[in-house]
N, CA, C and O atoms as CSV, one atom per row, in Angstrom:
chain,resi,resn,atom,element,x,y,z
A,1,UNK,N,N,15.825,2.057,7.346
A,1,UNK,CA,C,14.924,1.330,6.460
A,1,UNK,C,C,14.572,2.241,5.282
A,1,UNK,O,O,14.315,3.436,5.422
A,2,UNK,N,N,14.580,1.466,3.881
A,2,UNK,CA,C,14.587,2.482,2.614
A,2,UNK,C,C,13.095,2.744,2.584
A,2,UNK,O,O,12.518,2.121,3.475
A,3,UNK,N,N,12.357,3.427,1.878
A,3,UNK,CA,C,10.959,3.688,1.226
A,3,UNK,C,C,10.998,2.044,0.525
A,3,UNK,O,O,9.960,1.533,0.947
A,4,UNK,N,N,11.322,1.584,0.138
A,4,UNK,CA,C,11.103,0.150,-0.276
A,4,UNK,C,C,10.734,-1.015,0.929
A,4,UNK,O,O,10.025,-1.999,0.718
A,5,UNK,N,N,11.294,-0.721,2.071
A,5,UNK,CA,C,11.143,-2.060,2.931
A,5,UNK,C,C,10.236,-1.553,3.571
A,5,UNK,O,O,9.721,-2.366,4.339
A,6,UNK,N,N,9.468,0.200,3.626
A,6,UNK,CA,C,8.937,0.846,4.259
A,6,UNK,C,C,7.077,0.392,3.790
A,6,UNK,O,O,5.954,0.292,4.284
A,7,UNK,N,N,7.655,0.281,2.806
A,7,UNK,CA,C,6.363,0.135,1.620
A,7,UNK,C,C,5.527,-1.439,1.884
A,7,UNK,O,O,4.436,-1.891,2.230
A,8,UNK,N,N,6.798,-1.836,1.481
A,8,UNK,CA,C,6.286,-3.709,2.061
A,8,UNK,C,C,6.409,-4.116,3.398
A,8,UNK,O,O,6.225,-5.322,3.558
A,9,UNK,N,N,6.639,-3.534,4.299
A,9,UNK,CA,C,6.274,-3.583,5.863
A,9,UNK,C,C,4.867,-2.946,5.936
A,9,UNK,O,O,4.281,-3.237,6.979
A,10,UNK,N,N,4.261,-2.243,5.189
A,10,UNK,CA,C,3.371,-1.858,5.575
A,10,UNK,C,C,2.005,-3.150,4.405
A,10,UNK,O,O,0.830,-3.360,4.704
A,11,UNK,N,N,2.387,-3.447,3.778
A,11,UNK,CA,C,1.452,-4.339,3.303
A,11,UNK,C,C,1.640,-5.754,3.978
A,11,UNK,O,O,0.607,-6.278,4.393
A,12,UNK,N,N,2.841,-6.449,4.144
A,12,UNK,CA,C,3.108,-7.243,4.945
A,12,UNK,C,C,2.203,-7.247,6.909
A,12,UNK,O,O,1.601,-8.170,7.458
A,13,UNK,N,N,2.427,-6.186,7.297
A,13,UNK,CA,C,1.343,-5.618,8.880
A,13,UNK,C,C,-0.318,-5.391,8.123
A,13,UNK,O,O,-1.284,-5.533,8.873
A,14,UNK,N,N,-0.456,-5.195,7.292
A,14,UNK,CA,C,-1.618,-4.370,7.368
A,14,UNK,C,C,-2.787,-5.425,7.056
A,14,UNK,O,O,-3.882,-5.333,7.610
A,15,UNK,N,N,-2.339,-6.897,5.704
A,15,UNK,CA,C,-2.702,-7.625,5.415
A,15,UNK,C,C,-2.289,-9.016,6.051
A,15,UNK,O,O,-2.646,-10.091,5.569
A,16,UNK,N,N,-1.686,-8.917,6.917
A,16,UNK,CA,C,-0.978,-9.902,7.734
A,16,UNK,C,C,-0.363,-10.991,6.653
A,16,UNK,O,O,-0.718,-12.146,6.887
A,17,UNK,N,N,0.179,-10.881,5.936
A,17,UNK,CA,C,0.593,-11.914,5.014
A,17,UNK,C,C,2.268,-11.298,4.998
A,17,UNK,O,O,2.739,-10.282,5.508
A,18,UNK,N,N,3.079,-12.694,3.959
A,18,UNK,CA,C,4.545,-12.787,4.069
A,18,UNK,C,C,5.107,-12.113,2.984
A,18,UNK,O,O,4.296,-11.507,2.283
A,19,UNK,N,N,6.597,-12.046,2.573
A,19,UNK,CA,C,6.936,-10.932,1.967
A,19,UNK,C,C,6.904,-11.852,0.260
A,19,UNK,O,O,6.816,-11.307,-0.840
A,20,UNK,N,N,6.995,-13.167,0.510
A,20,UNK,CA,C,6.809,-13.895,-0.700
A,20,UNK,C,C,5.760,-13.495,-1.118
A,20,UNK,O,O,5.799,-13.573,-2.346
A,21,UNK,N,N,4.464,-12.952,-0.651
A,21,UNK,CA,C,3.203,-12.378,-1.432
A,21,UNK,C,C,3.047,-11.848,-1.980
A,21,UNK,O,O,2.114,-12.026,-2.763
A,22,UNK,N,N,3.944,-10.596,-2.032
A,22,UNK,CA,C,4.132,-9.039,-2.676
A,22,UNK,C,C,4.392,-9.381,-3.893
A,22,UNK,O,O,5.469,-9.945,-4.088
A,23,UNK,N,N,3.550,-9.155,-4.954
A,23,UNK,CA,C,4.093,-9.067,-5.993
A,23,UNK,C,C,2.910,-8.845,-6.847
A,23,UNK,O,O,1.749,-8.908,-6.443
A,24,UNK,N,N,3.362,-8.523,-8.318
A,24,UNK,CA,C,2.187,-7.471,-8.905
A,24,UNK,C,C,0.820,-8.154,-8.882
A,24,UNK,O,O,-0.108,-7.355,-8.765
A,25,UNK,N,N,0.454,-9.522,-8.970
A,25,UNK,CA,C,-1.084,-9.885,-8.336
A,25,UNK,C,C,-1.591,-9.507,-7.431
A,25,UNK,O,O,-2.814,-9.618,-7.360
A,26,UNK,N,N,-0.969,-9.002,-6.542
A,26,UNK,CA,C,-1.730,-8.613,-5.197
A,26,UNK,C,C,-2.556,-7.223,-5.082
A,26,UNK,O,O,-2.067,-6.171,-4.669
A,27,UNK,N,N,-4.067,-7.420,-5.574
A,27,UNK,CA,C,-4.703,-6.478,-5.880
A,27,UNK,C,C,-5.714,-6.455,-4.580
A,27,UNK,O,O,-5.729,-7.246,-3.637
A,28,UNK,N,N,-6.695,-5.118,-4.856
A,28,UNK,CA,C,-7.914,-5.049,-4.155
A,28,UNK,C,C,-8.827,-6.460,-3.994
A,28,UNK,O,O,-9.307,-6.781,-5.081
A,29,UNK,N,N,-9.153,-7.309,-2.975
A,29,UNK,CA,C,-9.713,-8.314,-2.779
A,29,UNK,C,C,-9.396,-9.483,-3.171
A,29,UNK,O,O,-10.037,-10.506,-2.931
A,30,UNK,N,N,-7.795,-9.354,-4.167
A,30,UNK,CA,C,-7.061,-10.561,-4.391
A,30,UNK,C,C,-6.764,-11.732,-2.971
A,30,UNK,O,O,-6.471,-12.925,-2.889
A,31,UNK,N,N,-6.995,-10.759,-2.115
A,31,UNK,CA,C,-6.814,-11.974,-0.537
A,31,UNK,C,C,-8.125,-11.276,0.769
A,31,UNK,O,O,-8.765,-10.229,0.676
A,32,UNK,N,N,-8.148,-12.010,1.562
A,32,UNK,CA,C,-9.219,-11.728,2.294
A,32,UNK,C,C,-8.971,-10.632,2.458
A,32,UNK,O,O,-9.706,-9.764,1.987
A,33,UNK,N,N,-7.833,-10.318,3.193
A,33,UNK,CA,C,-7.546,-9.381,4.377
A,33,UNK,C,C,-7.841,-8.147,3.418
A,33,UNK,O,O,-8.468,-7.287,4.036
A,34,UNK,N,N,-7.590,-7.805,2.135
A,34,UNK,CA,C,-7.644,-6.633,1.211
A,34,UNK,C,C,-8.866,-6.684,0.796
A,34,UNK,O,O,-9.290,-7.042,-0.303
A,35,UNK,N,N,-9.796,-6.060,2.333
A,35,UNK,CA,C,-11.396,-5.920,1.723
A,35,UNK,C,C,-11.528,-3.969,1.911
A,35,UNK,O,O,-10.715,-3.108,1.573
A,36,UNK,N,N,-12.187,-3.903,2.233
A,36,UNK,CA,C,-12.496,-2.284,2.391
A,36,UNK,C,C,-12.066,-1.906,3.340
A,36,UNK,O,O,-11.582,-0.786,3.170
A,37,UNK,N,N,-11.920,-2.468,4.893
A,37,UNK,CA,C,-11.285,-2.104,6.227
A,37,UNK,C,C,-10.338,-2.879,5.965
A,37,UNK,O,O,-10.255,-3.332,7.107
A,38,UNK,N,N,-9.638,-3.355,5.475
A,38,UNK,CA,C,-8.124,-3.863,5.583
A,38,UNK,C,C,-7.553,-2.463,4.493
A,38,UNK,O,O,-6.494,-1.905,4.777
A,39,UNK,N,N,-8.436,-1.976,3.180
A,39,UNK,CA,C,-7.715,-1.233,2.210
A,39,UNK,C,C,-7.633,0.405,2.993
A,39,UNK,O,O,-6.937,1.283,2.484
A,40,UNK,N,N,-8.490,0.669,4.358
A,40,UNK,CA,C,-7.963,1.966,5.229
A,40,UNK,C,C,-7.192,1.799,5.954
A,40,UNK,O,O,-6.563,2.855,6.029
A,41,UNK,N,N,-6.781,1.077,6.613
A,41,UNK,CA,C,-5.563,0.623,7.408
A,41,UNK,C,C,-5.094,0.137,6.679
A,41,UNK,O,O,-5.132,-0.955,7.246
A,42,UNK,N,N,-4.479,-0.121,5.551
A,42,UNK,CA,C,-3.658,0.254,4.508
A,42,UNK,C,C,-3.106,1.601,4.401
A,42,UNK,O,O,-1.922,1.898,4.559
A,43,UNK,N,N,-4.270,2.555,4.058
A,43,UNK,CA,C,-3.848,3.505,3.744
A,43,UNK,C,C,-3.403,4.518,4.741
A,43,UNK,O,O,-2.543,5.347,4.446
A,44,UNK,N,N,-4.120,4.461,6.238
A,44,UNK,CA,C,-3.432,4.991,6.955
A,44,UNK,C,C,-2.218,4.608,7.341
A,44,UNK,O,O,-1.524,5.537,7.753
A,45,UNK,N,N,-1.626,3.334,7.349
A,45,UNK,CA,C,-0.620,2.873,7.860
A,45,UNK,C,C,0.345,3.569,6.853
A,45,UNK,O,O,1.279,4.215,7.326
A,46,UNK,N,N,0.202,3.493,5.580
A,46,UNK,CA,C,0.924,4.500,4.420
A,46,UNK,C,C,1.041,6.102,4.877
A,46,UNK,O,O,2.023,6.843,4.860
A,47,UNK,N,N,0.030,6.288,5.181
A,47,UNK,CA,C,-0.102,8.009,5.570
A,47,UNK,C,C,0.988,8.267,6.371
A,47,UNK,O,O,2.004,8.884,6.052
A,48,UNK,N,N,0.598,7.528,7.911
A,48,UNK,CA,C,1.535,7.470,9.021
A,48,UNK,C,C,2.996,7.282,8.685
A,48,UNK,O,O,3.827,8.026,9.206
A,49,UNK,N,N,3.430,6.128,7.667
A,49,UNK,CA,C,4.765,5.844,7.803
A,49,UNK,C,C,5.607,6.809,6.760
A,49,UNK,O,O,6.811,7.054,6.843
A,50,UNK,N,N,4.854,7.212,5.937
A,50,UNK,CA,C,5.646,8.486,5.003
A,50,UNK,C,C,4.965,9.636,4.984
A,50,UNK,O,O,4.831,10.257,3.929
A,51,UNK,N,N,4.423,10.086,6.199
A,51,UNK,CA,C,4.026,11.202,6.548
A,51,UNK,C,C,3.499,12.153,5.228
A,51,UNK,O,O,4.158,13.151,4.932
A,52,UNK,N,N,2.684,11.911,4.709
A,52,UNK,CA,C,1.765,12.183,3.510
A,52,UNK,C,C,0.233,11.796,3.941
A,52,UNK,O,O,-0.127,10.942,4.751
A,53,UNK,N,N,-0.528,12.655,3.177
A,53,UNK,CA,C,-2.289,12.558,3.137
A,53,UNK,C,C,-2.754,12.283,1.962
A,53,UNK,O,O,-2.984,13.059,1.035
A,54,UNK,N,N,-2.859,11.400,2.009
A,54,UNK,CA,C,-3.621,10.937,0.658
A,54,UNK,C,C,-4.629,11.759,0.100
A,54,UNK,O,O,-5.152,12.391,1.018
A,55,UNK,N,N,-5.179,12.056,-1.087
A,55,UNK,CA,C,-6.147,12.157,-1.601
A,55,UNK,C,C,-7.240,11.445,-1.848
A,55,UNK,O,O,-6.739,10.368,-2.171
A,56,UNK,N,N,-8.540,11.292,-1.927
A,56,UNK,CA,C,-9.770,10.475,-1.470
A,56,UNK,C,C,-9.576,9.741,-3.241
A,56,UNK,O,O,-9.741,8.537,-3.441
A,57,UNK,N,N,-9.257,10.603,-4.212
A,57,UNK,CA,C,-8.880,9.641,-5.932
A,57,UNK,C,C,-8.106,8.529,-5.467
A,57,UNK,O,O,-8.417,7.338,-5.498
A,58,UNK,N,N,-6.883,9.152,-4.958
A,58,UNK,CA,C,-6.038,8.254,-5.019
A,58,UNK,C,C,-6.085,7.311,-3.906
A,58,UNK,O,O,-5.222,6.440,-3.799
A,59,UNK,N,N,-7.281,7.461,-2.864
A,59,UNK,CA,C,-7.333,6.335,-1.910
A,59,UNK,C,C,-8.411,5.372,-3.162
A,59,UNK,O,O,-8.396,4.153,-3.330
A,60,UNK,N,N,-8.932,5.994,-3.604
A,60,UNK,CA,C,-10.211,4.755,-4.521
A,60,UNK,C,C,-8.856,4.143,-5.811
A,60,UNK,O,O,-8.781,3.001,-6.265
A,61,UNK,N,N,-8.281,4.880,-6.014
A,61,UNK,CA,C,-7.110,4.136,-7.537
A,61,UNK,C,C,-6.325,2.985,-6.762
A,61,UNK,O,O,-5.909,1.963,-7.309
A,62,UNK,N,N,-6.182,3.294,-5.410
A,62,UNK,CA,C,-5.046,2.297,-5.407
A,62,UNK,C,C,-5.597,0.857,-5.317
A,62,UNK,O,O,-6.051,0.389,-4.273
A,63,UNK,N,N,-5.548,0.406,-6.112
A,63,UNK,CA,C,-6.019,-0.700,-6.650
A,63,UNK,C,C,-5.000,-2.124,-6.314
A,63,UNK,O,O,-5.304,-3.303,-6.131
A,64,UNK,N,N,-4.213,-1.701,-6.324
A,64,UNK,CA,C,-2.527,-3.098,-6.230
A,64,UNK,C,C,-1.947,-2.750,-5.884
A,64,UNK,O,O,-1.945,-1.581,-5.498
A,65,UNK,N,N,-0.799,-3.777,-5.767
A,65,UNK,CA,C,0.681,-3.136,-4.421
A,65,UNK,C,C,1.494,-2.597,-5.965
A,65,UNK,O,O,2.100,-1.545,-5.760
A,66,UNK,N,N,1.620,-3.094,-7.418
A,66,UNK,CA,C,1.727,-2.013,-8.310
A,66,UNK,C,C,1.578,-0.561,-8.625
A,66,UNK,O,O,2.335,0.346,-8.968
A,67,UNK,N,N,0.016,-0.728,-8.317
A,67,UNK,CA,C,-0.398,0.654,-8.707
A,67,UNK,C,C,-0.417,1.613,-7.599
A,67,UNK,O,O,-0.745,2.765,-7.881
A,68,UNK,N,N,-0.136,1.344,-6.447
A,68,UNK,CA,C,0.519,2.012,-5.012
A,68,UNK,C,C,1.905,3.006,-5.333
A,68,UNK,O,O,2.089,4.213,-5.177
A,69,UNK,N,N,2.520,2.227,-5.702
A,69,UNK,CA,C,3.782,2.485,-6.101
A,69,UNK,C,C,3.643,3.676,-7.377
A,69,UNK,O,O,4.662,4.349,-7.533
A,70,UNK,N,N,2.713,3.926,-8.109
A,70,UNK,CA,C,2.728,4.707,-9.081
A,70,UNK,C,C,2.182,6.043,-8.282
A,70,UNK,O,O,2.398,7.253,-8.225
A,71,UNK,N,N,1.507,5.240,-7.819
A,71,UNK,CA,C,0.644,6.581,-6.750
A,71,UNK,C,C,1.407,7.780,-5.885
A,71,UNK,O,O,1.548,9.003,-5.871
A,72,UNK,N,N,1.692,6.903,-5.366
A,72,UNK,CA,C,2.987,7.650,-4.354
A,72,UNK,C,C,3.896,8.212,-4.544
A,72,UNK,O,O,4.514,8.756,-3.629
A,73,UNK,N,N,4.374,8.272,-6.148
A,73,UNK,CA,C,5.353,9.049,-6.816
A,73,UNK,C,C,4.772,10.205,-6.773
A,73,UNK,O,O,5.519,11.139,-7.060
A,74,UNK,N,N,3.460,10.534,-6.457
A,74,UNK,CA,C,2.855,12.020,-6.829
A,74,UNK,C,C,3.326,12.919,-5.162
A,74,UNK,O,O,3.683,14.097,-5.125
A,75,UNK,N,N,3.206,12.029,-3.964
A,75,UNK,CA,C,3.402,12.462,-2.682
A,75,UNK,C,C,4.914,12.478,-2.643
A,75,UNK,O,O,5.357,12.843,-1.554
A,76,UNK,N,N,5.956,12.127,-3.701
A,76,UNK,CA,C,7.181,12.289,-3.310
A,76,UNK,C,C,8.033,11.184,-2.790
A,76,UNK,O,O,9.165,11.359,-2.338
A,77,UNK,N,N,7.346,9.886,-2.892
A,77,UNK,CA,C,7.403,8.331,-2.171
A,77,UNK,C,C,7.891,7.702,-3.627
A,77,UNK,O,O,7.190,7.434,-4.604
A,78,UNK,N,N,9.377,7.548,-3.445
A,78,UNK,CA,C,9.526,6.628,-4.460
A,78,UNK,C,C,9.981,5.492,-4.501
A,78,UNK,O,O,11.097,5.392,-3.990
A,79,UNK,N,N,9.359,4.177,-5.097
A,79,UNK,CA,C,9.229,2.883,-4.686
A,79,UNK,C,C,9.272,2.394,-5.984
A,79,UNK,O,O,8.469,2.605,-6.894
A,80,UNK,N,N,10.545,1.548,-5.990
A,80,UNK,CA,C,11.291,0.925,-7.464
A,80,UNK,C,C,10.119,-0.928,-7.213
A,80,UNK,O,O,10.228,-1.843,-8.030
C-alpha cells in the first residue's frame, strides 16, 4: 500500500466515511465525525501508520485532508 492509499485509509477509518468524500472540502468540522476527538484519532492514526510525531503546530494547522498533505511533506510523507 502507497503513502497515498495509506493517507486515505486513514481518513476513510478515522471519520468513518467513503473514499468518494476525500476531497479538498473536507475540512475541520466540515462533517460530524471531524470534531476535536475524531481530529486526535486522526492524528494518531497518522502518527501510527507513518511512524512520525507530530508537532502540537502542526496538529492545530491541519485543518483539511489538503492541508494534511502539505504538512506531512515536513515528516518526509509524501502525498500527491
Amino acid at each position: 500500500m502507497d503513502s497515498n492509499e495509506k493517507y486515505d485509509n486513514v481518513f476513510i477509518e478515522s471519520f468513518e466515511i467513503e473514499k468518494k468524500d476525500l476531497n479538498k472540502n473536507l475540512k475541520y468540522e466540515s462533517i460530524k465525525s471531524w470534531d476535536s476527538v475524531g481530529h486526535m484519532t486522526m492524528v494518531g492514526n497518522l502518527e501510527e501508520v507513518f511512524d512520525i510525531v507530530m508537532e502540537m503546530d502542526d496538529i492545530i494547522d491541519f485543518s483539511s485532508y489538503d492541508e494534511g498533505k502539505k504538512i506531512l511533506k515536513k515528516y518526509k510523507v509524501e502525498i500527491s
